[in-house]
N, C-alpha and C positions, 0 to 999 in steps of 0.2 A: 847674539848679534852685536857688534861692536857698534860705539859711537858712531852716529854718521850726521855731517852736512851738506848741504848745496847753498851755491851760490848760485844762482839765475842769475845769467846778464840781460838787463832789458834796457839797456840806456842810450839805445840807438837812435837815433831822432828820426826815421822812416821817411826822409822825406821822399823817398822813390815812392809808395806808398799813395804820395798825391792827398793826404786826410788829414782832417784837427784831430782825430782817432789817436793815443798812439799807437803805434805799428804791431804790437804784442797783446793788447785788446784786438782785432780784429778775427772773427771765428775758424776754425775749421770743425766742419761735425757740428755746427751748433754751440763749441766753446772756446773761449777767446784765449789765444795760442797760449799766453802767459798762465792759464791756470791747466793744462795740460802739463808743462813744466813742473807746476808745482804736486800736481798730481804725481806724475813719476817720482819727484823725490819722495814725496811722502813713501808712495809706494812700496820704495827700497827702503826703508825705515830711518829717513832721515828727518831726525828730532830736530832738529834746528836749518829753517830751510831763510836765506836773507837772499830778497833782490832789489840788484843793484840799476836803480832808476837816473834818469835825469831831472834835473831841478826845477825842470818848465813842464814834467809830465805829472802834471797834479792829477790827473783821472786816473792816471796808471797809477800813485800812491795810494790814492783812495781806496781803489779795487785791491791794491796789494794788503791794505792796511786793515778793509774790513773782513780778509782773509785769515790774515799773519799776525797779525796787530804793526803797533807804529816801531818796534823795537827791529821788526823783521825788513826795513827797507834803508836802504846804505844810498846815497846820494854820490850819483860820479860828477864831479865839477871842477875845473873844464874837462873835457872829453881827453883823455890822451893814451889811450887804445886800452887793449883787452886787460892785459898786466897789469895797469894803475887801476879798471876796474872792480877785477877779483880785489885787490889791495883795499879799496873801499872797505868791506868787509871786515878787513882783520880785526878792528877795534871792537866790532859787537861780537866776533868769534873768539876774543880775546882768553876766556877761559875754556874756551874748548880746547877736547886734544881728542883727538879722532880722525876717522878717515872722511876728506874729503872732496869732492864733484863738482864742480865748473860746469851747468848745464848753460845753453843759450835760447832765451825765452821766445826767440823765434822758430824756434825747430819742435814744433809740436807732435810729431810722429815718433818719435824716438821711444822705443821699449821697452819695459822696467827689467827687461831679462837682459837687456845692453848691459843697464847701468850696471846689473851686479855684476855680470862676468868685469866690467872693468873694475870694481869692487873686490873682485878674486883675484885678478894681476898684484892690486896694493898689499893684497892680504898673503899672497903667496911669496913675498919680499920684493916690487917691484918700487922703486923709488917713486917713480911714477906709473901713469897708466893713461895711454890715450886711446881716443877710440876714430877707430878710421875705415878708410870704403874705398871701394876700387870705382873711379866717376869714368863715363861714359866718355864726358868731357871735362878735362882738369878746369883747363883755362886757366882762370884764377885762384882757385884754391892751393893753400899751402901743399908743400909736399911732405909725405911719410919717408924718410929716409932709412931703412932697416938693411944692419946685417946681415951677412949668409947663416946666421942660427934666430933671423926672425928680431934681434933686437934692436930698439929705436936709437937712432943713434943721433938724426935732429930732425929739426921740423922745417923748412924750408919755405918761406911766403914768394910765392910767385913773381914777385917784382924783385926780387934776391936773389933767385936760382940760375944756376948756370944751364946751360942748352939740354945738358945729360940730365939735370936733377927737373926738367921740369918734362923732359919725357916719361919720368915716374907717371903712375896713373892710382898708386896708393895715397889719397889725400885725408887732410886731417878734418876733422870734423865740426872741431872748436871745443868738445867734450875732452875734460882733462879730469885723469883724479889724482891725489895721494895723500898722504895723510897730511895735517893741518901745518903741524908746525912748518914742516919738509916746505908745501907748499910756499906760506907765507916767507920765508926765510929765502929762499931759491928767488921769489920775486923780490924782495929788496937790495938784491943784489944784481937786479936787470937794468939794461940801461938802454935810450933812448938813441942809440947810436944806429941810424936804419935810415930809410931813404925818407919813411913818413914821420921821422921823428916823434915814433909814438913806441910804448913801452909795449913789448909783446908778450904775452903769457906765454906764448910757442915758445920762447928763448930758455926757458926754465929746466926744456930737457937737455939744454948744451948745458946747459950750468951743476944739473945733477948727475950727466955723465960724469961733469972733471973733478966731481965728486967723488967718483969711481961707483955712483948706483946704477942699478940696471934699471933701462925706461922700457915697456913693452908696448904693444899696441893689441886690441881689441878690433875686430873685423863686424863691420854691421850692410845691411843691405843700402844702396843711397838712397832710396826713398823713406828711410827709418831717420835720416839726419836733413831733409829737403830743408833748407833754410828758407826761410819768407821776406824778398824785400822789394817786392813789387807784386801790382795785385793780379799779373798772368802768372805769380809763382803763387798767390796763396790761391787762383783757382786751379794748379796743378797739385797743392797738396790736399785740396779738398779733393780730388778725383784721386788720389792716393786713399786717402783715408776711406773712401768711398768703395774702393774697388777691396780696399784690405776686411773691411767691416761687411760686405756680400759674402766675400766669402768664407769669416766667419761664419755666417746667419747658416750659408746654404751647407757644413761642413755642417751644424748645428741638428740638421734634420728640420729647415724650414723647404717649403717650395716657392721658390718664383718663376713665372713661367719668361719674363722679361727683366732679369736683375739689374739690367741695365739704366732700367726705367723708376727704379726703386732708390730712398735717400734717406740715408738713416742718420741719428745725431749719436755723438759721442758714449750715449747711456740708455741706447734704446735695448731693451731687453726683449727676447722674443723665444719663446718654446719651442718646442719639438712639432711638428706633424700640424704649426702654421701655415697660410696658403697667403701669397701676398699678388696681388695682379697687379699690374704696369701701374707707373706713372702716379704712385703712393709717396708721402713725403712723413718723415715722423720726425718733427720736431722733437725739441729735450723730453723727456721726464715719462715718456713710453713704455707701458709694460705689456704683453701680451701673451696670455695662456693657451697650455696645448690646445690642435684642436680648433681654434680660432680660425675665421676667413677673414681680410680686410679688401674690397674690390676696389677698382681703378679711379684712380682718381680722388681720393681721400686723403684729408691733412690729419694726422694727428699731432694732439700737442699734451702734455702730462695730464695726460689720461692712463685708465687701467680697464684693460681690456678680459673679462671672464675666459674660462676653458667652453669652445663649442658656439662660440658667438661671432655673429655675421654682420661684415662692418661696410656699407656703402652697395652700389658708388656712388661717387658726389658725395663722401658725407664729412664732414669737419666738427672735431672734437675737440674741445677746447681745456685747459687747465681743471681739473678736479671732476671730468669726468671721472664715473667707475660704471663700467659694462660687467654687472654679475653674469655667471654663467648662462648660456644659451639666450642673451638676447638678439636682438635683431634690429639696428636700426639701416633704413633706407636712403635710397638716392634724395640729395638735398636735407641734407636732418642734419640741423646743429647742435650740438649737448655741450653744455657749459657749467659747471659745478655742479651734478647731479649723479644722484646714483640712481639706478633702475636695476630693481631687484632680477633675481631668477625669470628667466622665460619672456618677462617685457620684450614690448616689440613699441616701434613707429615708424612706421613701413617707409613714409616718405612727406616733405615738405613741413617740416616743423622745425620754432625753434625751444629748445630746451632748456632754462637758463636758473640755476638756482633753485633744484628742486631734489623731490623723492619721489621714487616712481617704485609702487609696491610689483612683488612678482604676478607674473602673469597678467599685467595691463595692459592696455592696445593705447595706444594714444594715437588717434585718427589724422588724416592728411590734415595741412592748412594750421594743423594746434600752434596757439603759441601761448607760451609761460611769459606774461607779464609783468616783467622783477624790477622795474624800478623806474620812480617815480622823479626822473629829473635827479636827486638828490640820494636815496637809500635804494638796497636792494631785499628783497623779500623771497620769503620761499614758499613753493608752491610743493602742495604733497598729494600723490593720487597712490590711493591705498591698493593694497590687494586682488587683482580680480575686475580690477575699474576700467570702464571702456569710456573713453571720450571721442565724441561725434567729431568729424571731420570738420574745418573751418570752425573750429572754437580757440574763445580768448582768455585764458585762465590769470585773474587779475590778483595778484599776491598783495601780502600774505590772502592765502586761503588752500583747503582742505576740501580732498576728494575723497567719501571714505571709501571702505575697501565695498569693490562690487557692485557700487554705484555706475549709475550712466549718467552722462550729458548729452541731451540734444545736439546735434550738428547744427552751425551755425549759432551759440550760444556765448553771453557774454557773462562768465562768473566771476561773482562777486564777494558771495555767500557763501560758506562750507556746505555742503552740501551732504547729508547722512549716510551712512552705509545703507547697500541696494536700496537707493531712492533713484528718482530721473530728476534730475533738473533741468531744463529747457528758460531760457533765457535769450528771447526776441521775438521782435512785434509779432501779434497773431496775423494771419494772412487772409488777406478781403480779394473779393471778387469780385468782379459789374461785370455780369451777362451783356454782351455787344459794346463792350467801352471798345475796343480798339477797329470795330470798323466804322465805330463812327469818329473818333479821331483820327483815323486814316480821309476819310471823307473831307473833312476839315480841313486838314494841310493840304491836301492835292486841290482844293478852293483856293486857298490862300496860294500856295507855289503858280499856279495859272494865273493868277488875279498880276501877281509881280511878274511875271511874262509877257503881259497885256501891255500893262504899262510901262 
């Protein structure tokens, strides 16, 4: 594979956006659009990926930096359009020589199977390579200008076109590649002469044609290029991403009976011959094996789901569960950094938080793992084989061992032995006739304050 780069542009100030956010941090799928971008480049095997920020976006540096590191982020200041952007760059790409990609950190849907085929235009002698899409509605977006054999001849901005060039309905995307030098070289010789007096990176293929190179264009779907710059566009590309990632799953050998109702993030992974009912949410870091059911109404969040294991409804999973094969947990059951071995069950109304839960343990209604004390948190471990009584409070640290029972309604404190009982609360009293004659007594007292 030959040397490759990207540039990410993210130096947009968002103000449509309406947020202190900047615009390229905000999510689709659970991951905030700018690391999408960097994903694809990585993807296509670009070794050296820089993006290009603005100077007031300190959280977007951050994030870029504790990514990429600080070498990997090119500062645009003042703004004066796409062209002097990419140019940013050139100083840290300075010893590169390879082929390289112009992505835009707002177009988070975009393909890594795009990127190469516009990667095979540069590599098959194309000066350049842009990549473009037939829009429903131009409007504003530049135009794809091509020959009668397909080749680019310019790129045309909407507010430049003549009446005939903006009935095109081929527009450009803003994804440009070619190889390094070509690129930076073609931009220093752009000029600012335009109605926005801003330097264009489109202008690069007028200037590589009068070179006599050939520009080609690459064809992608518009929903693979949706740009983000208001928040009814990034909740249309979340309903893209949404509708693309169903059916992945259901193409996968998943069933949903309502996929509609179903929301997955960017890295959720899910096997074959899974069962998922309505109105399920899988936050990031979700994995889930053949076999599995997840019922209605359930959050997941980086959790790891066994082969053959049944999940809700009502139940919420939180960071570092692990569901071993064939457990079972129930409506309302919260699990939070726990693993629960083979066959475990908790059928319902518990919360789970910081434990081990050996195979085949019942953990009765009402339980709850008591992990932390204002300040630290603690882990709780119920061995093997261990049944805990329904309305119990297991006070960490502390040890269940395997096979043991706890009383219901019990407050532990103590570890407790393998097959021992522990029961833990007051012993229960009795007074033969206490309640009719405090029945007696108030219905004196209630008349008496009647009377008077």
């Amino acid at each position: 594979m030959a040397n490759r780069a990207a540039v990410i542009l993210a130096a947009g100030q968002g103000t449509r956006m309406r947020s202190t956010l900047p615009k390229v941090l905000h999510e689709v799928g659970g991951r905030p659009m700018i690391d999408w971008s960097i994903a694809v480049a990585k993807s296509v095997g670009c070794d050296r990926i820089i993006v290009v920020c603005a100077p007031s976006a300190k959280a977007l540096q951050s994030h870029v930096e504790a990514q990429l590191g600080r070498d990997c982020i090119a500062i645009q200041d003042p703004p004066l359009g796409t062209g002097h952007a990419v140019s940013q760059a050139q100083e840290t790409l300075r010893d590169f020589d390879g082929e390289l990609v112009v992505l835009c950190g707002d177009v988070p849907l975009i393909r890594s199977e795009t990127v190469e085929a516009l990667f095979a235009e540069i590599q098959s002698g194309a000066g350049i390579g842009v990549l473009g899409f037939e829009a429903a509605d131009p409007g504003a977006y530049g135009r794809l200008i091509t020959d009668a054999d397909g080749n680019l001849e310019a790129i045309v901005e909407a507010k430049e076109a003549t009446p005939e060039q903006l009935a095109v309905s081929f527009c450009n995307s803003g994804v440009i590649g070619a190889r390094s030098k070509t690129m930076f070289d073609l931009l220093s010789r752009v000029t600012n002469d335009n109605a926005k007096g801003e330097y264009y990176l489109t202008d690069i293929v007028g200037l590589a044609r009068a070179d006599g190179a050939t520009c080609r264009t690459v064809s992608c779907d518009e929903a693979d290029v949706m740009g983000i710059n208001t928040r009814v566009q990034l909740a249309e590309a979340e309903a893209a991403f949404q509708a693309r990632k169903r059916s992945e799953v259901l193409a996968s050998g998943v069933t949903m009976t309502a996929p509609e109702k179903v929301f997955f993030s960017h890295d959720t992974v899910i096997e074959n011959d899974v069962t998922i009912e309505p109105n399920v949410v899988f936050a990031p870091g979700v994995t889930i094996r053949s076999g599995a059911r997840v019922r209605a109404f359930s959050h997941l969040e980086g959790a790891e789901i066994g082969a053959g294991a049944s999940i809700g409804p009502y139940v919420r999973l939180r960071p570092g569960a692990v569901l071993e094969q064939g457990v079972k947990i129930g409506n309302f059951v919260e699990v939070k950094n726990t693993r629960m071995g083979e066959g475990a069950q908790a059928s319902h109304l518990s919360y789970l938080g910081d434990g081990e839960i050996g195979a085949g343990a019942n953990i009765g209604a009402g339980t709850i793992f008591c992990n932390y004390d204002g300040f630290l948190k603690y882990k709780t471990t119920v061995g093997k084989g261990a049944f805990v009584g329904s309305n119990s409070a297991l006070v960490a640290p502390v040890t269940i061992g395997d096979g043991a029972y706890v009383g219901s309604g019990s407050v532990i404190t103590k570890d407790v032995e393998p097959n021992a009982l522990a029961v833990a609360r007051g012993r229960q009293m009795q007074k033969a006739g206490w309640a009719t004659a405090f029945r007696d007594k108030m219905a004196a007292v209630k008349a008496a304050k009647k009377k008077g």
